[in-house]
N, C-alpha and C positions, 0 to 999 in steps of 0.2 A: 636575768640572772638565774643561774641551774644551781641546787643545792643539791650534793650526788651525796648518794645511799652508799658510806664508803665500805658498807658489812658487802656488797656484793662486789668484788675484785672478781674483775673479766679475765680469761684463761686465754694467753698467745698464742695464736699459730704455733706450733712447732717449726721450729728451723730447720730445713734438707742441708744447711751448711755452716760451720760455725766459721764467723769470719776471724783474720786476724787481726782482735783490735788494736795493739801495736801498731804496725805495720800503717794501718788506716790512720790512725793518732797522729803517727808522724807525717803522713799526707797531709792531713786538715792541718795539723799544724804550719807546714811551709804553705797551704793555700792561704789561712788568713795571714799569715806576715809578707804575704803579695800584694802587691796594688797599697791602698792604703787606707783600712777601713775606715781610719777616724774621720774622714771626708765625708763618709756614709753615716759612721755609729753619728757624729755632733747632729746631725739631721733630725736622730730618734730621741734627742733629749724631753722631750715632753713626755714620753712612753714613760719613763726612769719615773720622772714628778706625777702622773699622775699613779703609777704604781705606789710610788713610796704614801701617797694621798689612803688607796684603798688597802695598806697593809697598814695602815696609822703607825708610821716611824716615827717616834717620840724621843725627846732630847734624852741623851744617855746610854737611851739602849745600845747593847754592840751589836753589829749588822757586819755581817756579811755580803761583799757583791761578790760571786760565782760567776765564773766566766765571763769578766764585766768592760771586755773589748778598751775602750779609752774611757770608762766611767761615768755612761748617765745616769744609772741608777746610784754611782757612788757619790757622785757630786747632789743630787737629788736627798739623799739620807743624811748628807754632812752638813748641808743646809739646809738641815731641821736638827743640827745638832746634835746628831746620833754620833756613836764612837764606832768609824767605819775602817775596813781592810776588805780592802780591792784587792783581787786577783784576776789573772790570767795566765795562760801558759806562751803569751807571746809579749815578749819582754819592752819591744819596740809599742805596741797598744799602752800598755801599761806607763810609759812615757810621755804618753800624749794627756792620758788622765792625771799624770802628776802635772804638767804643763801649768793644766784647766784648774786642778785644785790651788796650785801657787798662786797663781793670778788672782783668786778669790779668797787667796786669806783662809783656806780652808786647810784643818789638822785631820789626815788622811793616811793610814799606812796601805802601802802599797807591795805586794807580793807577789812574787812566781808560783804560780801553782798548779796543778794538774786537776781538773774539778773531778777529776773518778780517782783521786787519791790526794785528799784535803791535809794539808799538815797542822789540821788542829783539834785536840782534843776533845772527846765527847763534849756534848752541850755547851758549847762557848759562845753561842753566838742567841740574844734572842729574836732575830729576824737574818734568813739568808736570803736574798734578793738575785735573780740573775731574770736582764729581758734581752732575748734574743741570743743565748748562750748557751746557758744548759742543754739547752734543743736538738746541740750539734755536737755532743757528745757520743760518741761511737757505740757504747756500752749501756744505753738506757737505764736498767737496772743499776749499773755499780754507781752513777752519777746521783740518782734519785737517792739510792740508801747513802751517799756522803750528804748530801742535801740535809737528810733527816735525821744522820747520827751528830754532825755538829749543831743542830739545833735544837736548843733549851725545851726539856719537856714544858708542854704551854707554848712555847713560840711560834712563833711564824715562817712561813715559808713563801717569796712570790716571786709568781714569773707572769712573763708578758714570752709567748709563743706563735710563730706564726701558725696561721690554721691549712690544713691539706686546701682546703675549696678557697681560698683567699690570694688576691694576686700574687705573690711569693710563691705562696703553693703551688699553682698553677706555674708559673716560672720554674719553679726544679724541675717541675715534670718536664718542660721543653727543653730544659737543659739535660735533663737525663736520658732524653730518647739518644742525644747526641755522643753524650759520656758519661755511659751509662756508673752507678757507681758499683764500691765492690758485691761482691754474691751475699747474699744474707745479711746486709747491711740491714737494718730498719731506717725508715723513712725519720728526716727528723722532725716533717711536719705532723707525725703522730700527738708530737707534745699537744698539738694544738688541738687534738680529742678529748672532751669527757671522760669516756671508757678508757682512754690509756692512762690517764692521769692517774686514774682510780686504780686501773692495775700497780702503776709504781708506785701510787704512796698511799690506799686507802688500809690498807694495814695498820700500820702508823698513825692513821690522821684522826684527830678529833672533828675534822671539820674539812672539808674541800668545796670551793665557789669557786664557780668559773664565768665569766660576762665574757661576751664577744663585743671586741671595739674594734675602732677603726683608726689606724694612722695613715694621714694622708699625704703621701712623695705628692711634691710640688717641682716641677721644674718645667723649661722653656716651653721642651715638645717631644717627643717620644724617642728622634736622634740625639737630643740631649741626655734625657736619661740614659740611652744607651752607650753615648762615650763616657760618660759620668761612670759607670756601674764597670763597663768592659776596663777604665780602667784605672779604677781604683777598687772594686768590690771582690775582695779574694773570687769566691765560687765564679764569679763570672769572667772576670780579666785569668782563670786557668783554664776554663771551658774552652774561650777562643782561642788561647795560646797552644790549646792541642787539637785542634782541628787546622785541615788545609783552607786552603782561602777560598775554595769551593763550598765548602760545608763551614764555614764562619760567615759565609754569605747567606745562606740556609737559615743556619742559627739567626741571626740578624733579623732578620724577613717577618720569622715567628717571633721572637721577639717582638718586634716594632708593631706584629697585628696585633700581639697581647693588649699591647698598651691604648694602640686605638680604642679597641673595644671596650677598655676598662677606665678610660678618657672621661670623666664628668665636667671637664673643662670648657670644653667643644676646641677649636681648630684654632687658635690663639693663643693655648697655653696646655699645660699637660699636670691633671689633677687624679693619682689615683687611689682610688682609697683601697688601702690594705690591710684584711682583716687580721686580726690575733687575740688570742684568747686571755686574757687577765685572771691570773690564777694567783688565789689567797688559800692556805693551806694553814692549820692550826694543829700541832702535833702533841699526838698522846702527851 
């Protein structure tokens, strides 16, 4: 566990190009209502509970999930009796969480929402939760400051991010040599930095801890994963939908060695552990 000195906030590169995050918004946006994430997010349900475990979501409190795809972290804080509202900007995820909370008997509001423009008023919330969400927000900073202006001076703030060095990580990079993204985009596995964390929210924070854990993809064999991922996983099933059949062969290849390599299973099944950062944030 790292406890970061949040008086010293790291200074950006400068950008040679300002992207347009519009533009990119609406991209991401049609990539994840592609394929069909909830097939992938119900996988990460454990991520949600053990977040909601290290942010001590306590009955009552109003929580927040940010960008919360089909709702692990949301269903995770409702069963512990928190008073929760789910968001997304992709209406079709947000359906699949209402589904999940029905079935369980769980009292969940559920919203549309754009997480770099939150429609709720200062400090409303005293824990905002988003795992694997926030990360892929276009606009790092205006995401981070919605994060920290609807939450309760004292409250809480967690994310579960994947980290750049961590299979995922490693995966965009292969995937970006192919398509590549826009100019001046930031990486979104930055989330999963120390130093970047502390750039967006040590201003604000009374506290930032970050643990690196590990969720581990279970599946058959490393072509399983890859028709699994190609298609149902936004990022991935749009990767190979714009390349030719040449270069989706390519893609493929590297793919498929990632996963060998990152195989702890051995040749019978396919176990790989994926690092991501667990981030507890406590604001002024």
């Amino acid at each position: 566990m790292h406890a970061l000195n949040t008086s010293a906030v790291c200074d950006e590169p400068a950008k040679s190009q300002q992207p347009d995050f519009a533009a990119i918004k609406a991209r991401q946006q049609a990539t994840w209502a592609s394929g069909d994430f909830a097939v992938i997010g119900t996988t990460l349900q454990i991520v949600g509970e053990m977040l909601a475990e290290s942010i001590d979501v306590r009955a009552g409190e109003r929580v927040l999930d940010m960008a919360a795809g089909n709702g692990n972290a949301t269903l995770a804080a409702a069963r512990r009796f928190a008073r929760v509202t789910s968001t997304d900007y992709v209406p079709a995820l947000l359906e699949k969480g209402r589904a999940r909370a029905q079935a369980e008997g769980l009292a969940i509001d559920f919203e549309v929402a754009d997480a770099e423009n939150l429609p709720f008023d200062d400090g409303s919330f005293d824990v905002v939760l988003s795992t694997f969400g926030a990360m892929f927000t276009p606009d790092h900073r205006r995401s981070a400051s919605e994060m920290l202006r609807v939450a309760k001076s004292g409250g809480r703030i967690g994310m579960a991010n994947w980290t750049p060095e961590g299979f995922i990580g490693q995966l965009f990079k292969i995937i970006g040599a192919y398509v590549p993204p826009p100019a001046g985009l930031q990486s979104p596995a930055l989330w999963g930095t120390e130093p970047h964390l502390v750039a967006l929210f040590g201003a604000e924070a009374a506290d930032i801890r970050c643990v690196r854990k590990y969720f581990n993809m279970r599946y058959e064999s490393p072509a399983h994963w890859i028709q699994v991922f190609r298609d149902f996983y936004g990022p991935v099933h749009r990767a190979f939908a714009a390349l030719d059949a040449a270069k989706q062969a390519d893609l493929e290849r590297e793919i498929g060695g990632l996963l060998e390599r990152c195989n702890v299973a051995g040749p019978s099944s396919l176990v790989v552990p994926s690092e991501y950062m667990e981030v507890v944030i406590v604001r002024r």
